[in-house]
Backbone as a chain_set.jsonl record, in Angstrom:
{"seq": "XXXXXXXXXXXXXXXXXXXXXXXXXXXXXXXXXXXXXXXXXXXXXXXXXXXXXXXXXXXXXXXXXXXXXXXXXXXXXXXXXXXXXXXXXXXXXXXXXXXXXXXXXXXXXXXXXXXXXXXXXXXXXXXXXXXXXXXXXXXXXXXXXXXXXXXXXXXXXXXXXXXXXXXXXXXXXXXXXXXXXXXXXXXXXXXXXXXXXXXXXXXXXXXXXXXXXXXXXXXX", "coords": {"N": [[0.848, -1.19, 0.0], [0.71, 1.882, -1.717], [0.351, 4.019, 0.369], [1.426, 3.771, 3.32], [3.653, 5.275, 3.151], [3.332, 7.71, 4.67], [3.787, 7.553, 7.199], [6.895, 7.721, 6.912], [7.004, 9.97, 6.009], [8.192, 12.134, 7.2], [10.993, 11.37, 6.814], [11.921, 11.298, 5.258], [10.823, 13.958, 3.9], [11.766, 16.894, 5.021], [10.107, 19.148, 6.207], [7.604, 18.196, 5.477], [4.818, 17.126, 6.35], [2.294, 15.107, 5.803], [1.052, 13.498, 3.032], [-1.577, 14.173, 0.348], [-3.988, 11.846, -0.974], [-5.677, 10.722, -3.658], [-9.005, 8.874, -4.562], [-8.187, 7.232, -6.069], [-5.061, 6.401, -5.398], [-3.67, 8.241, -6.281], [-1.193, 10.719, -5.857], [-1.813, 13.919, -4.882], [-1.157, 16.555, -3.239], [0.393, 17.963, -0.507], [0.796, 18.402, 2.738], [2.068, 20.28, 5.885], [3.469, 20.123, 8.951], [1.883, 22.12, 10.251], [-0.318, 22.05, 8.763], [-0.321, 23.624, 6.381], [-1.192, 23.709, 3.121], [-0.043, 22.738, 0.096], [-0.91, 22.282, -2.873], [-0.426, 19.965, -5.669], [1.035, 20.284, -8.778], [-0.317, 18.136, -10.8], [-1.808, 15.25, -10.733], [-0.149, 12.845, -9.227], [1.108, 9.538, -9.903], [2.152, 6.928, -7.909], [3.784, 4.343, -9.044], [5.348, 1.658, -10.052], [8.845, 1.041, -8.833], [9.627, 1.931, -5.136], [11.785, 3.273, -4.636], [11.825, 4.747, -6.934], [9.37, 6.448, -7.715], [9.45, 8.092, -5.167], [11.422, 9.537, -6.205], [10.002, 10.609, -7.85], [8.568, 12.421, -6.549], [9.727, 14.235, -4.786], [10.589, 15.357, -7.167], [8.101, 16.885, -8.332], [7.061, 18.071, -5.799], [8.825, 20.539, -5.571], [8.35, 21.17, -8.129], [6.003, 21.83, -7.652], [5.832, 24.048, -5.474], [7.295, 25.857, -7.36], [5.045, 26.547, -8.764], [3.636, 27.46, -7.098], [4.603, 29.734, -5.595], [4.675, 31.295, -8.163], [2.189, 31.53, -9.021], [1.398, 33.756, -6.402], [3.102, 35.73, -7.355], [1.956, 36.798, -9.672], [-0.325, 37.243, -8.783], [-0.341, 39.845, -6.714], [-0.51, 41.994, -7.834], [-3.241, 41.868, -7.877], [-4.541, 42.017, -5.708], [-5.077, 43.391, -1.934], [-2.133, 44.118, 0.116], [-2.354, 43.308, 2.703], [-4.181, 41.66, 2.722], [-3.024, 39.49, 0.961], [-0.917, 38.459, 2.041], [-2.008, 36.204, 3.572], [-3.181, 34.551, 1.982], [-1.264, 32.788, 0.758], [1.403, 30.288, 0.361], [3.812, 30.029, 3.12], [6.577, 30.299, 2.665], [6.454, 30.917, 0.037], [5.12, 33.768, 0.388], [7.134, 35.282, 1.426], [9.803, 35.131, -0.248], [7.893, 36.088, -2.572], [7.661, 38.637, -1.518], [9.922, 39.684, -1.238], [10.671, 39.517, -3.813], [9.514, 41.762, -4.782], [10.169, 43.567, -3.671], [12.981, 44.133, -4.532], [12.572, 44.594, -6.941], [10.992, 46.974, -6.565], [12.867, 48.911, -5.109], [15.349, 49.052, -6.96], [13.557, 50.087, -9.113], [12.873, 52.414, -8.218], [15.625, 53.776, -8.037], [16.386, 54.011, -10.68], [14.541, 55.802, -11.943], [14.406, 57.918, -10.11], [17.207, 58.353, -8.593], [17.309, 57.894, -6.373], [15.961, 56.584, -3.081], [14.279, 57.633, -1.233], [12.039, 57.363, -1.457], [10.715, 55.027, -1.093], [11.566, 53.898, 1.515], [9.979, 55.093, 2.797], [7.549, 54.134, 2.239], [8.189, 51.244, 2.769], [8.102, 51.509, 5.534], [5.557, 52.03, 6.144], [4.668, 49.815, 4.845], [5.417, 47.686, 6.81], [3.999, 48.91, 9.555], [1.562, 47.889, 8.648], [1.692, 44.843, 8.239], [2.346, 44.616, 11.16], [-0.818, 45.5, 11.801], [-2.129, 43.1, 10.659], [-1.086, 40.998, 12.462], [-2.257, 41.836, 14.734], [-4.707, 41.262, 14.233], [-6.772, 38.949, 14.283], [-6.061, 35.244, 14.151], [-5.165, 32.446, 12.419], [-2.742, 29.373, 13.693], [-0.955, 28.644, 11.728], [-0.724, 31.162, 10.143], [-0.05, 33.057, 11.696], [2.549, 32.129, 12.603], [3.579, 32.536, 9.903], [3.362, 35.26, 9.617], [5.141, 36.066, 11.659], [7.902, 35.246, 10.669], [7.916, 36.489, 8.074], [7.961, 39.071, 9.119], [10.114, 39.571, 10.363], [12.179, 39.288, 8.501], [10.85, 41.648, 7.148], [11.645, 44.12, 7.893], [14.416, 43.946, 8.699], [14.702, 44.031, 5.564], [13.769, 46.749, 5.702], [15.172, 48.378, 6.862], [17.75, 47.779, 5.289], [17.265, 49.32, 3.36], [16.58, 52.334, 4.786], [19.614, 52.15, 5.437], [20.184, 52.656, 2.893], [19.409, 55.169, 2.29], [20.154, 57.022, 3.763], [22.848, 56.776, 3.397], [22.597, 57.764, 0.81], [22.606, 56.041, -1.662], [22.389, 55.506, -5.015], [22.428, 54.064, -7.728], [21.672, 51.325, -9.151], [23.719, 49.8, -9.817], [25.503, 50.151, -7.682], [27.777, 49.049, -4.878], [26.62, 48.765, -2.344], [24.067, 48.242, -2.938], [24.063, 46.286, -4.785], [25.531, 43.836, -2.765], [23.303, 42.567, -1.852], [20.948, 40.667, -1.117], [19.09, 39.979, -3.881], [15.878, 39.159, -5.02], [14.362, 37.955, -8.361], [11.731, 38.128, -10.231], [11.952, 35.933, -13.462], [11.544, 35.752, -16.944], [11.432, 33.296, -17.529], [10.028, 32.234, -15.422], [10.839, 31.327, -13.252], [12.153, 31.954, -10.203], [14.962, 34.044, -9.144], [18.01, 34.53, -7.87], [20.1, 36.874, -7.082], [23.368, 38.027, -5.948], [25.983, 40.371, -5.071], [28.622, 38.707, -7.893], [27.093, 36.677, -7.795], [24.656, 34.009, -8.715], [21.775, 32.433, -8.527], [19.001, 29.721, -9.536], [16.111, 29.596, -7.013], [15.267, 27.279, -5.681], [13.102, 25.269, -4.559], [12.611, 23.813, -2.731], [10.511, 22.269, -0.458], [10.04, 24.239, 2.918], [8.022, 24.536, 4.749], [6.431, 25.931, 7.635], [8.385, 27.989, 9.233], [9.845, 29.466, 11.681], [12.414, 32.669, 11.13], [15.598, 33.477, 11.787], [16.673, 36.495, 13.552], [18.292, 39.498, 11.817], [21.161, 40.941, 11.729], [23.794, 43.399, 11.801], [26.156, 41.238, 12.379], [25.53, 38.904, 11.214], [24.921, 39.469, 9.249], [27.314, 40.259, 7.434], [29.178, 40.973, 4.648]], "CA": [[0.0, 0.0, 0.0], [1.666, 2.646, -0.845], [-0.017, 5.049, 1.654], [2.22, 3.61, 4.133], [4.588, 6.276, 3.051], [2.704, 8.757, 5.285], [4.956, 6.991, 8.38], [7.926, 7.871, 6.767], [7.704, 10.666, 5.082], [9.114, 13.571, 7.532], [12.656, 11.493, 7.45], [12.657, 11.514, 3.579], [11.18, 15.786, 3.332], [12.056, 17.224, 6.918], [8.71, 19.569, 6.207], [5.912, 17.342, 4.812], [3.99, 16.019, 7.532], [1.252, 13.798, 5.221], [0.679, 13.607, 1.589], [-3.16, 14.08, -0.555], [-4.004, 10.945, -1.768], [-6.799, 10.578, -4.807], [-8.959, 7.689, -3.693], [-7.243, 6.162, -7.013], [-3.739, 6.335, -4.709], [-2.59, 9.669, -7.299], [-0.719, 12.05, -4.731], [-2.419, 15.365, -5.146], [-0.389, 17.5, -2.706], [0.999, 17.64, 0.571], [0.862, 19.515, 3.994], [3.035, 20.852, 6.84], [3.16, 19.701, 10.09], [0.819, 23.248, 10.705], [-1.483, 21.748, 8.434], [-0.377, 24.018, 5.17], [-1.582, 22.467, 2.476], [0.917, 22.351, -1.004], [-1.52, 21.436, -4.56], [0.458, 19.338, -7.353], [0.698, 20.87, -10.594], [-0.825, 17.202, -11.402], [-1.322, 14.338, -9.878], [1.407, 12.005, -9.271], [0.892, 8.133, -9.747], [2.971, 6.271, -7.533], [3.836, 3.69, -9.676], [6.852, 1.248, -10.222], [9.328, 0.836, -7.405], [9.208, 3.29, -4.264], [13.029, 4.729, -5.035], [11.673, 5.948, -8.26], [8.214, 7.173, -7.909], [9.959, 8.952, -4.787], [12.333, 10.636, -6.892], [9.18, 11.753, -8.719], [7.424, 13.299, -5.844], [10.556, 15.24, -4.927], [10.882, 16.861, -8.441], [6.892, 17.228, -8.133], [7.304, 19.012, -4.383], [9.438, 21.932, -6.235], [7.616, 22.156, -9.178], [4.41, 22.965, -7.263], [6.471, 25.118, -5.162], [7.325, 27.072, -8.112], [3.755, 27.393, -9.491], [2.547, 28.549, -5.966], [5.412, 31.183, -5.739], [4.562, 32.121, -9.949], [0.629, 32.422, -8.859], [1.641, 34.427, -5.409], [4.022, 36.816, -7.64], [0.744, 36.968, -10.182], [-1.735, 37.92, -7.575], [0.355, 40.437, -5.934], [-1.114, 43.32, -7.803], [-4.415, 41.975, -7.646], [-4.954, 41.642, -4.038], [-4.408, 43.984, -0.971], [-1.354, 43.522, 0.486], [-2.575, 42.669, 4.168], [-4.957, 39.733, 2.307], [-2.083, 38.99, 0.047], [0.452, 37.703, 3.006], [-2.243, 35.536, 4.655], [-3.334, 33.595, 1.145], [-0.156, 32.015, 0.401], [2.149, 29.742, 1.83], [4.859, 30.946, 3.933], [7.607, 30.784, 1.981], [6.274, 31.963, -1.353], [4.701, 35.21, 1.19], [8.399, 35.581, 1.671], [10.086, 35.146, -1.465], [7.213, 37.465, -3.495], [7.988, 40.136, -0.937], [11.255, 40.039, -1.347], [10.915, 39.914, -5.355], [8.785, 43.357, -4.893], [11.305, 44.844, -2.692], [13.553, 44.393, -4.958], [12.075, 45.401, -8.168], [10.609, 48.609, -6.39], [13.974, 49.519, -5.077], [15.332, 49.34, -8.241], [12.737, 51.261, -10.096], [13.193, 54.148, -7.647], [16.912, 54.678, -8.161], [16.129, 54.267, -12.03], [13.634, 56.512, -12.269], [14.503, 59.131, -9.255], [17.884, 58.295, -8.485], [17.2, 57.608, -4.82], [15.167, 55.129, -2.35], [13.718, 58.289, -0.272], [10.058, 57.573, -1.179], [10.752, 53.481, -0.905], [12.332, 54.697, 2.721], [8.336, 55.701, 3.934], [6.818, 53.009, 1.771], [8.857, 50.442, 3.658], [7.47, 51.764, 6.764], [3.724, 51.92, 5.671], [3.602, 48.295, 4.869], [5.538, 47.219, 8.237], [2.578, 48.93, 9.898], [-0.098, 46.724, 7.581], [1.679, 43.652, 8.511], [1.138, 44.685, 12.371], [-2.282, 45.353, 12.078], [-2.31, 41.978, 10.346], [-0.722, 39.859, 13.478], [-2.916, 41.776, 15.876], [-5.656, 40.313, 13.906], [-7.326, 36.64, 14.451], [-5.048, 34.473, 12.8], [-4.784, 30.804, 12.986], [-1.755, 29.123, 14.256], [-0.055, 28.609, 10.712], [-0.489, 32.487, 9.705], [0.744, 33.522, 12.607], [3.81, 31.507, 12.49], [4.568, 32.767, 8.943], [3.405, 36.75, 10.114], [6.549, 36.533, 12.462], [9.133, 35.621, 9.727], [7.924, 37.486, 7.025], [7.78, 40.426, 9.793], [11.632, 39.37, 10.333], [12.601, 39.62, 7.0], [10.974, 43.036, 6.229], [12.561, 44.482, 9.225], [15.649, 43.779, 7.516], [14.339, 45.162, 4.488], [13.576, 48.621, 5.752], [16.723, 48.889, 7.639], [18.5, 48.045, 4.542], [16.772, 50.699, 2.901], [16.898, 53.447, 5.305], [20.692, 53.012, 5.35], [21.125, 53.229, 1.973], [18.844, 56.094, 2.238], [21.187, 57.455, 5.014], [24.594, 56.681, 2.512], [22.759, 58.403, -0.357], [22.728, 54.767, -2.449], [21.516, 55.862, -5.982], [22.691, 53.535, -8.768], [21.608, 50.272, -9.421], [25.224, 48.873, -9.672], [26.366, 50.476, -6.463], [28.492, 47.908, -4.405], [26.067, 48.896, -0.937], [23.468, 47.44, -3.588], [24.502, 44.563, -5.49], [25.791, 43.24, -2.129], [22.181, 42.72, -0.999], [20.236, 39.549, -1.603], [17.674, 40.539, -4.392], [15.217, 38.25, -5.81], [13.81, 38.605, -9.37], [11.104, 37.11, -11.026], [12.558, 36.485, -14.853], [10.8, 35.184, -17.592], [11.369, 31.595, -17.635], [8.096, 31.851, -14.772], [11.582, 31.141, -12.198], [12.595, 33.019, -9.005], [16.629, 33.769, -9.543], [18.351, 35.233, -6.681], [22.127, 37.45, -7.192], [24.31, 38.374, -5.042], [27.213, 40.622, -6.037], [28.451, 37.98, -8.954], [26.472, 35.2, -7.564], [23.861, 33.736, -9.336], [21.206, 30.889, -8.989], [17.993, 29.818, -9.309], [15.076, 29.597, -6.066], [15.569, 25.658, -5.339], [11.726, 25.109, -4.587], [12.755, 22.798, -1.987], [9.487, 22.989, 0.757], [10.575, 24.428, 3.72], [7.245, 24.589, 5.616], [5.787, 27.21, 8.877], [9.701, 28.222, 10.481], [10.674, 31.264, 11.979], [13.818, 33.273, 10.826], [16.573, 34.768, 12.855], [16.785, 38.141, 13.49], [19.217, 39.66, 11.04], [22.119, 41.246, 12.775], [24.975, 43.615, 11.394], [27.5, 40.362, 12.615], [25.015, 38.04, 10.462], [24.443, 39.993, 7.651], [28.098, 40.819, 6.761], [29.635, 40.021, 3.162]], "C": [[0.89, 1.249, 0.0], [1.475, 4.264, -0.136], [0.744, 4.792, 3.044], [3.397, 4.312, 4.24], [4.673, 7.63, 3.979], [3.594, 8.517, 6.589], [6.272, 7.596, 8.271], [8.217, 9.057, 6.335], [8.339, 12.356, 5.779], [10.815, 13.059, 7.462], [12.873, 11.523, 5.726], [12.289, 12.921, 3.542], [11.073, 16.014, 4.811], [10.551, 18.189, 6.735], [7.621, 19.298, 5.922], [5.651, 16.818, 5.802], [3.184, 14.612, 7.222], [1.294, 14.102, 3.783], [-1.026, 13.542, 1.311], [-2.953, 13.064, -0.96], [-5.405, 11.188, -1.7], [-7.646, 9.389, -3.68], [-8.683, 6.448, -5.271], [-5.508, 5.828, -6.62], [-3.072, 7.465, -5.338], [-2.237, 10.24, -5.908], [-0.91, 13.683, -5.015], [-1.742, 16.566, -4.67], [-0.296, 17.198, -1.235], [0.532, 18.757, 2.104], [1.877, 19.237, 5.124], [2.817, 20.229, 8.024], [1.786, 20.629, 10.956], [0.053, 23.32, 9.683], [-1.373, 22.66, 7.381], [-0.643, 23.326, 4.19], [-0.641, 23.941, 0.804], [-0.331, 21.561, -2.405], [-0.45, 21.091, -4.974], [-0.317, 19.78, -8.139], [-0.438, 19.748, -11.339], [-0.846, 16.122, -10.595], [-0.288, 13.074, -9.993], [1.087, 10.407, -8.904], [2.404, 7.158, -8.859], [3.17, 4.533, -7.564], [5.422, 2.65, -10.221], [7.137, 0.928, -8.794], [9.458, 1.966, -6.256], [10.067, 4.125, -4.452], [12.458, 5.415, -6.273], [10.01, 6.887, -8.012], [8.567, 8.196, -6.413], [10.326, 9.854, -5.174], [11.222, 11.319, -7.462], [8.559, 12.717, -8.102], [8.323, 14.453, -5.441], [10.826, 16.693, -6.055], [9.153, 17.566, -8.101], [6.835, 18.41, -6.552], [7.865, 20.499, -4.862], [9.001, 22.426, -7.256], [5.993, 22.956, -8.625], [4.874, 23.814, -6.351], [6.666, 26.646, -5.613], [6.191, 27.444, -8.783], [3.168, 27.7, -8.265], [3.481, 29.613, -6.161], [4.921, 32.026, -7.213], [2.968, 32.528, -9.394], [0.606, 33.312, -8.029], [2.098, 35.783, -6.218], [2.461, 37.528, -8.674], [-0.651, 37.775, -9.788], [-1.172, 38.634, -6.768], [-0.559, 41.905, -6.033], [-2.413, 43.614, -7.982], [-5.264, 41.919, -6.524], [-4.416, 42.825, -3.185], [-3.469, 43.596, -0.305], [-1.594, 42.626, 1.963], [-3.386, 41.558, 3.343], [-3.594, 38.601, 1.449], [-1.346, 37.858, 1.174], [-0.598, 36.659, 3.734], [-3.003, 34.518, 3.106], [-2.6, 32.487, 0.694], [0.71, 31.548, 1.25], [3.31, 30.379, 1.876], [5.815, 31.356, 3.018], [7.65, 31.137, 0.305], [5.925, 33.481, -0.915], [6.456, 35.834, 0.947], [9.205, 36.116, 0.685], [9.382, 35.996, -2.365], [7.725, 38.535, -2.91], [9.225, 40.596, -1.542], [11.925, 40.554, -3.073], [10.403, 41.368, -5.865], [10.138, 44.167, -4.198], [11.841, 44.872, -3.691], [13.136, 45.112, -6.383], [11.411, 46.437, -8.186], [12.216, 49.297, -5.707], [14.932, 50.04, -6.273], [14.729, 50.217, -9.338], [12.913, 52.186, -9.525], [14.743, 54.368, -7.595], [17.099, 54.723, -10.098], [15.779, 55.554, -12.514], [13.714, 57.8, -11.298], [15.89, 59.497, -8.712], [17.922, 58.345, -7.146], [16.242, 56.677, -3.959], [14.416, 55.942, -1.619], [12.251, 57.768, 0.006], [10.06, 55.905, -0.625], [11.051, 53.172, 0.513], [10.48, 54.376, 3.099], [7.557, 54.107, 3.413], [6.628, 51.993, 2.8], [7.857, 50.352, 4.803], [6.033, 51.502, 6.975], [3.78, 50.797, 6.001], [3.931, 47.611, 6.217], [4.32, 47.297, 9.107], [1.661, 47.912, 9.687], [0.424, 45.775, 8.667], [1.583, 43.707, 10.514], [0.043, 45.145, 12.838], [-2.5, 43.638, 11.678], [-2.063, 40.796, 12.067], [-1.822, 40.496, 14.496], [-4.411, 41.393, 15.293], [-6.076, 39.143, 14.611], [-6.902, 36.483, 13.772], [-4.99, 32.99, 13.372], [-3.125, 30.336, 13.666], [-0.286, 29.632, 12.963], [0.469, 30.131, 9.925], [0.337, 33.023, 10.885], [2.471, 33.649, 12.267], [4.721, 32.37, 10.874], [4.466, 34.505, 8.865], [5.078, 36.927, 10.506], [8.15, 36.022, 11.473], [9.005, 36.642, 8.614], [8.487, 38.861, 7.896], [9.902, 40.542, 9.785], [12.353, 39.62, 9.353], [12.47, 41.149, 6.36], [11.229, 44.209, 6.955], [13.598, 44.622, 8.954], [15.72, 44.539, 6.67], [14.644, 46.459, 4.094], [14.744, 49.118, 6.443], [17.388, 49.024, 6.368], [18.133, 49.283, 3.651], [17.053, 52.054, 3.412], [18.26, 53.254, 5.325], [20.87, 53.115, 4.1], [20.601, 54.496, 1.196], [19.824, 57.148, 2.584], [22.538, 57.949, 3.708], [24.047, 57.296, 0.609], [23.129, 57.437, -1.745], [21.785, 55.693, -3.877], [21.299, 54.744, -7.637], [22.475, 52.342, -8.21], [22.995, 48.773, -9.281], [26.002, 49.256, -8.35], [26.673, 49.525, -5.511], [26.937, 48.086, -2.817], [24.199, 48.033, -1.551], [23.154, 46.121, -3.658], [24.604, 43.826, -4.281], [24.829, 42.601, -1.113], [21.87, 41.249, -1.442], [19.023, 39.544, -2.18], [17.415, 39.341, -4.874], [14.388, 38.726, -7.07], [13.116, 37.827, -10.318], [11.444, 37.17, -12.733], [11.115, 35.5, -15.91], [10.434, 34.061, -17.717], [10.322, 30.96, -16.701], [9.16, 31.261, -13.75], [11.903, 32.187, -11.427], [14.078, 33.336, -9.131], [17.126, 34.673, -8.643], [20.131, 35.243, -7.293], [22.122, 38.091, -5.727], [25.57, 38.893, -5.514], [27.385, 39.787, -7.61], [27.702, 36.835, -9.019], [24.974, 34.664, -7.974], [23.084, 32.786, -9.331], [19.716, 30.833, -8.577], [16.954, 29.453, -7.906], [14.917, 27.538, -6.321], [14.148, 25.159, -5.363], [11.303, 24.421, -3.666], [11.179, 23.1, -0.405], [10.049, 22.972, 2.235], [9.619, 24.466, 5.076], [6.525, 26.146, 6.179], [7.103, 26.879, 9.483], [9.553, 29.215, 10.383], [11.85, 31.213, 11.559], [14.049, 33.957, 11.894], [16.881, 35.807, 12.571], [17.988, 38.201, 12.664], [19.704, 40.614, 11.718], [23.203, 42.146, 11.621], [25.938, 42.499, 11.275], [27.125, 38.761, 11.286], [24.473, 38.373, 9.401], [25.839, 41.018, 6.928], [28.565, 39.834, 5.736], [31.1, 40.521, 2.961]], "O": [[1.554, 1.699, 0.934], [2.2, 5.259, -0.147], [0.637, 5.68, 3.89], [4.166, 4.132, 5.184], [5.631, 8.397, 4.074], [4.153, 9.538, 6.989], [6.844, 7.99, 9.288], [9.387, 9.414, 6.2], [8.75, 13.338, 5.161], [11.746, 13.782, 7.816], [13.937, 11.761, 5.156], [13.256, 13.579, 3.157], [10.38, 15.377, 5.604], [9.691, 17.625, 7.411], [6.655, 20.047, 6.065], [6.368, 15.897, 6.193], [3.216, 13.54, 7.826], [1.674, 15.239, 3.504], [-1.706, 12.861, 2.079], [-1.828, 12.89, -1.429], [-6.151, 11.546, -0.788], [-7.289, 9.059, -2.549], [-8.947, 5.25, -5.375], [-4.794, 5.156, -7.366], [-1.918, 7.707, -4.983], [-3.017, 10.175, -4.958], [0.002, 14.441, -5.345], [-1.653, 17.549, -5.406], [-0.888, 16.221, -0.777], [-0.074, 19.827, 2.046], [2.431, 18.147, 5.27], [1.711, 19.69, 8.081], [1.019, 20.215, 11.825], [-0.412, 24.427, 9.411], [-2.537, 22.842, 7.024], [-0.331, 22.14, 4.288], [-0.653, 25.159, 0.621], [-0.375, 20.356, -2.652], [0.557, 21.764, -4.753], [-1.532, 19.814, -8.335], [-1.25, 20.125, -12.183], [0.039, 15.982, -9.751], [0.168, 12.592, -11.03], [0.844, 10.076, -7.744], [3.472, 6.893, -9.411], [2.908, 3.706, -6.691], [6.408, 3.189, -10.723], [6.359, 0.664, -7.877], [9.344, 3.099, -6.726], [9.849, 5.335, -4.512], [12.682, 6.602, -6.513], [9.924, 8.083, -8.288], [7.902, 9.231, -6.454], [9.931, 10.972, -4.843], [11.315, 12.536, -7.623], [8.054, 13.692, -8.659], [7.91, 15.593, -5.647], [11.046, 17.903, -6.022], [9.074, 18.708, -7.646], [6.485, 19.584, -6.671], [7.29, 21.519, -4.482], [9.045, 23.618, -7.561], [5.296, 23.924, -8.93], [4.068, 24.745, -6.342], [6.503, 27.759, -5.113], [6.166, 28.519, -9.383], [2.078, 28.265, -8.341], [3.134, 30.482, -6.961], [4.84, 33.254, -7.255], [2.603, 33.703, -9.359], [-0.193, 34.169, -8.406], [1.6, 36.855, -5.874], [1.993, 38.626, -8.374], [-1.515, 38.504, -10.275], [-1.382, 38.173, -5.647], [-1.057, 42.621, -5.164], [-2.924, 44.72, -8.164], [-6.488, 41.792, -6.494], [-3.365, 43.332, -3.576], [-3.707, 42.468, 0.126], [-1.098, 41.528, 2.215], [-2.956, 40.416, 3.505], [-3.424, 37.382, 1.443], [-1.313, 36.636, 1.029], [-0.028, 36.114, 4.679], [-3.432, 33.464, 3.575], [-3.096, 31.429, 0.308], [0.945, 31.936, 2.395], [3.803, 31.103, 1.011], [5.931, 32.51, 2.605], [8.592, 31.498, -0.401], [6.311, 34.401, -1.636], [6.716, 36.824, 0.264], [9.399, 37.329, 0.609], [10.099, 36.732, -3.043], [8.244, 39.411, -3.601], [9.459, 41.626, -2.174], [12.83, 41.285, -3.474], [10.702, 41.961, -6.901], [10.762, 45.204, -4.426], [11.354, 45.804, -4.33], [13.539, 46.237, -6.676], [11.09, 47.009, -9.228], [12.455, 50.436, -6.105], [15.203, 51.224, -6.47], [15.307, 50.871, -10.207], [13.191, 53.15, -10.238], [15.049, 55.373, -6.954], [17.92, 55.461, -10.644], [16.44, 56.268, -13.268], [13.074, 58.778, -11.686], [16.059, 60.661, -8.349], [18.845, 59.05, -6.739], [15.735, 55.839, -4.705], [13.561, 55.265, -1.048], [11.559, 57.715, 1.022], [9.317, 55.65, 0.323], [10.758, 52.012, 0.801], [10.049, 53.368, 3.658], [7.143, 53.219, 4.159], [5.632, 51.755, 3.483], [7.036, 49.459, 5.011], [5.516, 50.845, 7.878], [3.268, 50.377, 7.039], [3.034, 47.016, 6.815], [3.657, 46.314, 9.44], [1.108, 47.215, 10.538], [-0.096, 45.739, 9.782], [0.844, 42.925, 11.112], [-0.197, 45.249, 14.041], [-3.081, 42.959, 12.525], [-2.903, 40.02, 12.521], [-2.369, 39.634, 15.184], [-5.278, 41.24, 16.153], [-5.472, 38.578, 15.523], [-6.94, 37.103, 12.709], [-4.806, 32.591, 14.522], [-2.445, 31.259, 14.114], [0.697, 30.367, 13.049], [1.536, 30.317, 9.34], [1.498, 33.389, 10.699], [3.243, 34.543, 11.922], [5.908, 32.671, 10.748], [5.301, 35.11, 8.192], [5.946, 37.598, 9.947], [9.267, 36.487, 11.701], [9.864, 37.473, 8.32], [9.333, 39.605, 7.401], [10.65, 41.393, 9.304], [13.333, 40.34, 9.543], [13.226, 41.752, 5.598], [10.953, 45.303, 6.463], [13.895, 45.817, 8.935], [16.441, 45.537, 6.643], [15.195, 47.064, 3.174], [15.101, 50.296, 6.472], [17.712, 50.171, 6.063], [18.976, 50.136, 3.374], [17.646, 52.881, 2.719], [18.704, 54.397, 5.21], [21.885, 53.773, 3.871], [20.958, 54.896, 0.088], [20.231, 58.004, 1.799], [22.938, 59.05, 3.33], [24.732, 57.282, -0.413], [23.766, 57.883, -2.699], [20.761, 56.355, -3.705], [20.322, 54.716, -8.386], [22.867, 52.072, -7.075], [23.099, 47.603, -8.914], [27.041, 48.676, -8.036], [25.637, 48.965, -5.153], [26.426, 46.995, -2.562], [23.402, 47.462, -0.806], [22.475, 45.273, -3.08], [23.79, 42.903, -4.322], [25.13, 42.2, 0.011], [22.69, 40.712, -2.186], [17.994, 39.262, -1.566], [18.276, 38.509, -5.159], [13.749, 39.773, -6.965], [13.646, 37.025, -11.086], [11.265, 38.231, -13.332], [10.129, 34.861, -15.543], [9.281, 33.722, -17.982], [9.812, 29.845, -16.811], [8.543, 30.452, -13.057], [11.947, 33.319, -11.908], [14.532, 32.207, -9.317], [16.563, 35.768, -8.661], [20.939, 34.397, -7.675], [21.323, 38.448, -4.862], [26.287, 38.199, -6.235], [26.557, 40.033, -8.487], [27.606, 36.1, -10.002], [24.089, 35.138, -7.26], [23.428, 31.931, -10.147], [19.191, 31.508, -7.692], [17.371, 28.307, -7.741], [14.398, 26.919, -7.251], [13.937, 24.496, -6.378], [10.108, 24.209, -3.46], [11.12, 24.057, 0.367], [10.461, 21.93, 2.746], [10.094, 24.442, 6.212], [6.203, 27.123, 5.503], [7.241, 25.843, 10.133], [9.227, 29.918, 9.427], [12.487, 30.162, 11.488], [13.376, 34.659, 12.649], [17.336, 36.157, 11.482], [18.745, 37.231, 12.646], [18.92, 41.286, 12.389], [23.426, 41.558, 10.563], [26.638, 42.513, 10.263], [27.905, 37.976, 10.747], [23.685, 37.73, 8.706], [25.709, 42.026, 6.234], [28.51, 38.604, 5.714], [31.775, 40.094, 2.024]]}, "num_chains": 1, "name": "protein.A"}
C-alpha cells in the first residue's frame, strides 16, 4: 500500500507532515506539520518501485512550489497587500515580498535616483503587517506573520541606510551586495548576489521562523 509512506515521510522531506491521496492512490499535494496544504501541478501516480516514484514526488514538491510562488508573484497586484500575506504559503509570502522589494527599489533609483520615497513606503507596509498579526489568525499564519515580519525588518533597515549613505545607482556595491530576488521570464525566481547567481531551489521548507538579522550576520 503505498499510503504507508505517510509513516515515513518527515525522514525523507524534513517539512511534509502527510501527503493528498486521490482515492485512485494519485498524490495530489501535501501539507506541513501546521497543516499548510501544497496542490500538485498534477497528480502524481505512484507507480513502479518506491526509489523511483519517490524521486518523482521530490521533483513534483518543487515544481508545485514554483507554481505557488509564480501564482503568489501573479496575484500580488491583484490583491491587498494585508490579504495577500495571509493567502499564500509561507515561503512563497516571503520570497514574493522580497521579489517586490527588490524590483521597487530598483525602479526608484532608475527613475529618481534615490530610495527616499521606498524609505516611507517600507514603513507603511511594516505597519499593515502589524495590524495583520494583531488580527485573528490561525496558528499557521501567525507563524509565517513573524518571519515574514523578520525579513521586512531587515528590508527597511536596509533601505533606510542606503537612504542614510545616499545609495543611488543600481550597480552600487552597498546594492549589489544585498540579496535581491527577481522574477525572470522563464516563470523562475533567480536570486544574485554581487556575482552570484542561482535559481530559487523550490525545496518545501514549511511554517519556520527566521533569525533576526544582525549587522555580525548579515556581513559580506
Amino acid at each position: 500500500d503505498p499510503r504507508n509512506i505517510d509513516k515515513h515521510i518527515r525522514k525523507l522531506f524534513e517539512f511534509i507532515q502527510q501527503l493528498e491521496w486521490a482515492d485512485n492512490n494519485d498524490m495530489t499535494g501535501f501539507f506541513s506539520s501546521e497543516d499548510e496544504y501544497i496542490p500538485h501541478t498534477r497528480p502524481l501516480s505512484p507507480k513502479g518501485n518506491v526509489e523511483h516514484w519517490l524521486k518523482d514526488l521530490e521533483m513534483m514538491m518543487k515544481e508545485s512550489v514554483h507554481a505557488q510562488l509564480k501564482a503568489a508573484v501573479e496575484d500580488y497586484a491583484n490583491t491587498p497587500r494585508p490579504e495577500w500575506v495571509l493567502k499564500w504559503a509561507g515561503q512563497c509570502i516571503i520570497a514574493g515580498a522580497n521579489i517586490f522589494w527588490t524590483s521597487v527599489a530598483e525602479k526608484e533609483m532608475e527613475e529618481k535616483g534615490h530610495v527616499d520615497d521606498f524609505s516611507a513606503l517600507s514603513e507603511k507596509q511594516l505597519f499593515e503587517l502589524v495590524d495583520v498579526v494583531q488580527s485573528p489568525l490561525n496558528a499557521t499564519n501567525r507563524i509565517n506573520m513573524g518571519a515574514l515580519i523578520t525579513i521586512e525588518v531587515h528590508s527597511k533597515d536596509t533601505i533606510d541606510n542606503m537612504k542614510r549613505d545616499k545609495v543611488c545607482d543600481v550597480k552600487a556595491f552597498d546594492w549589489i551586495k544585498q540579496l535581491r530576488f527577481y522574477f525572470e521570464e522563464d516563470g523562475l525566481c533567480h536570486i544574485k548576489q554581487v556575482d552570484a547567481h542561482f535559481i530559487y531551489g523550490g525545496e518545501y521548507l514549511g511554517n519556520t521562523g527566521r533569525l533576526v538579522v544582525t549587522p555580525l550576520t548579515d556581513r559580506i
